[in-house]
MDAnalysis code that builds the backbone (N, CA, C; Angstrom):
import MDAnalysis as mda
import numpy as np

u = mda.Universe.empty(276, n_residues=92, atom_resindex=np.repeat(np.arange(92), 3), trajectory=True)
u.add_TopologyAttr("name", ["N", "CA", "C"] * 92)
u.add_TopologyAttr("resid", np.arange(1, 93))
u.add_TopologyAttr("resname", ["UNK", "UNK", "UNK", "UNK", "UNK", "UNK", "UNK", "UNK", "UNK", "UNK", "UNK", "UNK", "UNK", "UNK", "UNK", "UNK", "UNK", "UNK", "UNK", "UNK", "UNK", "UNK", "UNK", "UNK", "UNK", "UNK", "UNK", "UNK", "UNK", "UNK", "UNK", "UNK", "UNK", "UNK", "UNK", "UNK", "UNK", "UNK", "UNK", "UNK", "UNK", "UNK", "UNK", "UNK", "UNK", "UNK", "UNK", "UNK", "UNK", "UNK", "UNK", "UNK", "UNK", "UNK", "UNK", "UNK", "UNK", "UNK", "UNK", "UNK", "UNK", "UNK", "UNK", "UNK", "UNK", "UNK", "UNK", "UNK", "UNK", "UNK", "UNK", "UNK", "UNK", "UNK", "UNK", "UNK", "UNK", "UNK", "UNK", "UNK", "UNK", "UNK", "UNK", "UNK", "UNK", "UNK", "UNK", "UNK", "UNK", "UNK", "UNK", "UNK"])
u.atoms.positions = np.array([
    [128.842, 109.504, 124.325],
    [128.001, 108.354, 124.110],
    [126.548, 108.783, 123.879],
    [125.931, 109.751, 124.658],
    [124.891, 110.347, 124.665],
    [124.180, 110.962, 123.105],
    [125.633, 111.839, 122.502],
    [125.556, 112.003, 121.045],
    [125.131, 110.885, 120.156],
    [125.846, 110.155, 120.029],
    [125.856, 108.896, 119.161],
    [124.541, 108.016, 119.528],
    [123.698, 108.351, 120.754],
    [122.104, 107.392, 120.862],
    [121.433, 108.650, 120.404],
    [121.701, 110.138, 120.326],
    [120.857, 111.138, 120.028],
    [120.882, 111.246, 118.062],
    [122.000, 110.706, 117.710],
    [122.366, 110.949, 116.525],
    [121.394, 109.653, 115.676],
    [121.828, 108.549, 116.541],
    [121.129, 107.400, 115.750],
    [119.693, 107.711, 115.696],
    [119.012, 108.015, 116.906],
    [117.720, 108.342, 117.325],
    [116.965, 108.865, 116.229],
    [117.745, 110.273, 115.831],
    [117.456, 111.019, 114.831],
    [117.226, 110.412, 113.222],
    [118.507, 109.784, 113.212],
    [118.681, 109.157, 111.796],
    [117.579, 107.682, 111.717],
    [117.335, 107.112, 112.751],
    [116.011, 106.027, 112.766],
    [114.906, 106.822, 112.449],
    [114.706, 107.912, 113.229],
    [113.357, 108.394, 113.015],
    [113.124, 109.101, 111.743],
    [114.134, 109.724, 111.026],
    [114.010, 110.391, 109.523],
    [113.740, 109.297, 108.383],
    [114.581, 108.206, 108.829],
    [114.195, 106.952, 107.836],
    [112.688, 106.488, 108.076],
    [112.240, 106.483, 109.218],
    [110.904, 106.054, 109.162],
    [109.741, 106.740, 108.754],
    [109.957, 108.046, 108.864],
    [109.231, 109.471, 108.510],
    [109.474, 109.513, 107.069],
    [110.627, 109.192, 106.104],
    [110.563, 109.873, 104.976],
    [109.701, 109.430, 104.139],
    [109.318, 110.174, 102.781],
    [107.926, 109.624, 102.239],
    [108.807, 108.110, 101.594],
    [107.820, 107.441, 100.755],
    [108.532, 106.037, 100.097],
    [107.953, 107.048, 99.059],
    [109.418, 106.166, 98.471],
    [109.267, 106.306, 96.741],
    [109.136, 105.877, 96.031],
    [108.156, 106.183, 94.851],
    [107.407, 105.231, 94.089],
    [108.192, 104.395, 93.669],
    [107.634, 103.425, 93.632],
    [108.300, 102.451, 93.020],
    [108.805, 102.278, 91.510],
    [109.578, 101.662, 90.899],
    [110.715, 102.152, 89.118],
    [109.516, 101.031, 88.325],
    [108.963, 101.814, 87.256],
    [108.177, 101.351, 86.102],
    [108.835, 101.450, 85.053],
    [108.711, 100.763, 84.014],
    [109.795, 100.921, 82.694],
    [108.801, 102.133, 82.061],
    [109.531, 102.408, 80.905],
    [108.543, 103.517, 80.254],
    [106.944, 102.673, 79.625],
    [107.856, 101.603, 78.723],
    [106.881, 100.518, 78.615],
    [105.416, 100.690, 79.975],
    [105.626, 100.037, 80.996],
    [104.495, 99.882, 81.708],
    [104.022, 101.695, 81.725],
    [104.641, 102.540, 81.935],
    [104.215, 103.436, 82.309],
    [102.804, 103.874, 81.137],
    [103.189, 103.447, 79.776],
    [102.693, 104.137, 78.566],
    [101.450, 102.801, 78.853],
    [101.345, 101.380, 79.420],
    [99.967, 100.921, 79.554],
    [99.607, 101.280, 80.441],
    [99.878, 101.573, 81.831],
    [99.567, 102.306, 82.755],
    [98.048, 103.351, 82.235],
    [98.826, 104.605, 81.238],
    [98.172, 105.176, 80.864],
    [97.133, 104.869, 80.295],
    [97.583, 103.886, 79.652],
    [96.124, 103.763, 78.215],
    [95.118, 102.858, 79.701],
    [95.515, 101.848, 80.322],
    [94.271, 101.423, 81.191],
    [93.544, 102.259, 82.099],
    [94.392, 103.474, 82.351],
    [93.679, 104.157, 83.070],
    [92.651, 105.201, 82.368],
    [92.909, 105.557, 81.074],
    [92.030, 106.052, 80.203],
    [90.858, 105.159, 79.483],
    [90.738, 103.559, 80.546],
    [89.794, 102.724, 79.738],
    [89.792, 102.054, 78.970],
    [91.209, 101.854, 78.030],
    [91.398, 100.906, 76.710],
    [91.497, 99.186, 77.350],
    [90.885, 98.892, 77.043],
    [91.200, 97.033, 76.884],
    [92.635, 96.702, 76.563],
    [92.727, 95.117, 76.951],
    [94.002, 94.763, 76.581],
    [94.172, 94.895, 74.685],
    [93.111, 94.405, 74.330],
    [93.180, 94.367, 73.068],
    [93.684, 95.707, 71.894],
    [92.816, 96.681, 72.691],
    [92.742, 98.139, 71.950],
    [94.256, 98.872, 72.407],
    [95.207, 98.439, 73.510],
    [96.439, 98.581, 73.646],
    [97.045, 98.270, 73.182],
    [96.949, 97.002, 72.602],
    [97.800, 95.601, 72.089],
    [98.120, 96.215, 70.687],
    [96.810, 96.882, 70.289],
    [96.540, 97.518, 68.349],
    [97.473, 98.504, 68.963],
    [97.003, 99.858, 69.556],
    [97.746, 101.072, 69.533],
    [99.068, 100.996, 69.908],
    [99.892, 100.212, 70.121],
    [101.121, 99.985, 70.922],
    [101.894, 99.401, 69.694],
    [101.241, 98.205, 68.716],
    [101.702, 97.250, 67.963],
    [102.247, 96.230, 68.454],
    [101.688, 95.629, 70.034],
    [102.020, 94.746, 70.730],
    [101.664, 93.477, 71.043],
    [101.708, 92.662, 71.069],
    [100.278, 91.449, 71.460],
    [99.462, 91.670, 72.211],
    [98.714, 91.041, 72.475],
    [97.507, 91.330, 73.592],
    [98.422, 90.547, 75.124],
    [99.023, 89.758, 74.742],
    [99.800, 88.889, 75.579],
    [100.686, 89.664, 76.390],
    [101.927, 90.509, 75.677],
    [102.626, 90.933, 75.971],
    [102.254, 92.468, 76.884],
    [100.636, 92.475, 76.441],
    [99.881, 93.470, 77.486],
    [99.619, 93.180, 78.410],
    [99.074, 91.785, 78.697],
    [98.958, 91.237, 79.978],
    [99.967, 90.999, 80.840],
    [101.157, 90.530, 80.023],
    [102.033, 90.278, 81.126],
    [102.606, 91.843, 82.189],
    [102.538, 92.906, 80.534],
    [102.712, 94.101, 81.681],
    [101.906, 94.406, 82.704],
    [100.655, 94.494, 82.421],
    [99.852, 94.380, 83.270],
    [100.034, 94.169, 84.834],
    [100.254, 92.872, 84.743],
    [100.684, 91.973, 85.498],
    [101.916, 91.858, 86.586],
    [102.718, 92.429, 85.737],
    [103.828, 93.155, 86.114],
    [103.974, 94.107, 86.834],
    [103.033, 94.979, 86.565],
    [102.719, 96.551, 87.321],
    [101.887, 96.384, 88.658],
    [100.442, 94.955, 88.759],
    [100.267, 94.891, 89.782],
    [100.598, 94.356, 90.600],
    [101.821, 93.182, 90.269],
    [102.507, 92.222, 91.464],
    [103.482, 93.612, 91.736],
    [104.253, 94.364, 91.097],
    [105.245, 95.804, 91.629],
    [104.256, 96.600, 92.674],
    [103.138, 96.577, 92.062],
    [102.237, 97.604, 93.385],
    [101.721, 96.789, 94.320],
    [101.928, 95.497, 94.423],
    [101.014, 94.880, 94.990],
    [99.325, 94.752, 95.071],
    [98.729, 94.833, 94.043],
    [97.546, 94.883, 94.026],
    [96.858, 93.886, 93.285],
    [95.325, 94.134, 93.639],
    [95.059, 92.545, 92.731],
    [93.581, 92.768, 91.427],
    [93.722, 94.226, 91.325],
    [92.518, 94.387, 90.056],
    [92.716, 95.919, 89.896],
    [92.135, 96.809, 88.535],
    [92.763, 97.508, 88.059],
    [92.208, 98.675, 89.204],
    [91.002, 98.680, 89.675],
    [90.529, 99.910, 90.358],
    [91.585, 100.352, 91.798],
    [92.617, 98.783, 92.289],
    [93.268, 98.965, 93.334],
    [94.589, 99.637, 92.240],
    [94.740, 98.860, 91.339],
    [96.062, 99.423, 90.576],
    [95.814, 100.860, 90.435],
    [94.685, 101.734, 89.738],
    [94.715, 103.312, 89.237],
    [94.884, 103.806, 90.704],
    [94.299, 103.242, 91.785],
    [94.215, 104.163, 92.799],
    [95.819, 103.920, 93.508],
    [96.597, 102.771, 93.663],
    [97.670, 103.267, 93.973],
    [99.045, 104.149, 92.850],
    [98.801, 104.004, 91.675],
    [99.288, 104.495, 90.515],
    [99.301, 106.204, 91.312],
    [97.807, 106.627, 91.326],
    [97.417, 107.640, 91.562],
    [98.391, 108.483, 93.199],
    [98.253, 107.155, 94.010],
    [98.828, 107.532, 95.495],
    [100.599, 108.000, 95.206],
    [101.196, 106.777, 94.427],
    [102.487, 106.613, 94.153],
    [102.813, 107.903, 93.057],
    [102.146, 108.733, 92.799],
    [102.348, 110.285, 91.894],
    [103.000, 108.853, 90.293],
    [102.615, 107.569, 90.252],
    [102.712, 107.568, 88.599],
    [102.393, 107.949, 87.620],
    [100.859, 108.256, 87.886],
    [100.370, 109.241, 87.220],
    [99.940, 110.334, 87.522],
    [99.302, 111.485, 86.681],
    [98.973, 113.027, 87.247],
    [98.326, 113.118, 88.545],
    [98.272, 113.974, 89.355],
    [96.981, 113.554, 90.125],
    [95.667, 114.152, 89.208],
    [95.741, 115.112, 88.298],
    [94.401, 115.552, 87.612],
    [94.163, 114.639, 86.514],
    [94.580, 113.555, 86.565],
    [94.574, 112.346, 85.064],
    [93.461, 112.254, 84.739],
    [92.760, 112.242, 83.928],
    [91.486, 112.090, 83.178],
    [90.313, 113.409, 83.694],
    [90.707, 114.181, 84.583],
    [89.967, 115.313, 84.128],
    [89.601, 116.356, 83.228],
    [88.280, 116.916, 82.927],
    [88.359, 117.326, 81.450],
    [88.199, 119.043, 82.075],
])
């Protein structure tokens, strides 16, 4: 009996310890991901993508209700935490 509270013990505490994993982005968000974090507007995505400006927002949008966040400086910085993007991203 002793095993089986030492075993669970173990297996509670590895689940609580293990890292979380980022959370699943389509490639889609991943590729605006990028361009907002390099500074492009919805608009200048919308051109380089061949997408609407609309259909940028909603990704957008998409990516920060998934991270939970509520403006882009909280979005790059958990992007950044969650390894979505590089950690050296925009260094020259």
């Amino acid at each position: 009996m002793a095993r089986n509270k030492n075993t669970a013990a173990l297996l509670h505490h590895r689940m609580e310890h293990r890292p979380k994993s980022s959370p699943h982005i389509t490639p889609r968000q991943r590729e605006i991901l990028r361009l907002v974090a390099l500074g492009h507007t919805n608009r200048e995505i919308a051109a380089s993508l061949d997408i609407s400006v609309r259909t940028v927002e909603v990704h957008r949008f998409n990516l920060m209700r998934r991270l939970n966040v509520r403006n882009v400086a909280q979005l790059l910085r958990q992007a950044l935490q969650q390894h979505l993007l590089p950690r050296n991203f925009g260094n020259k």
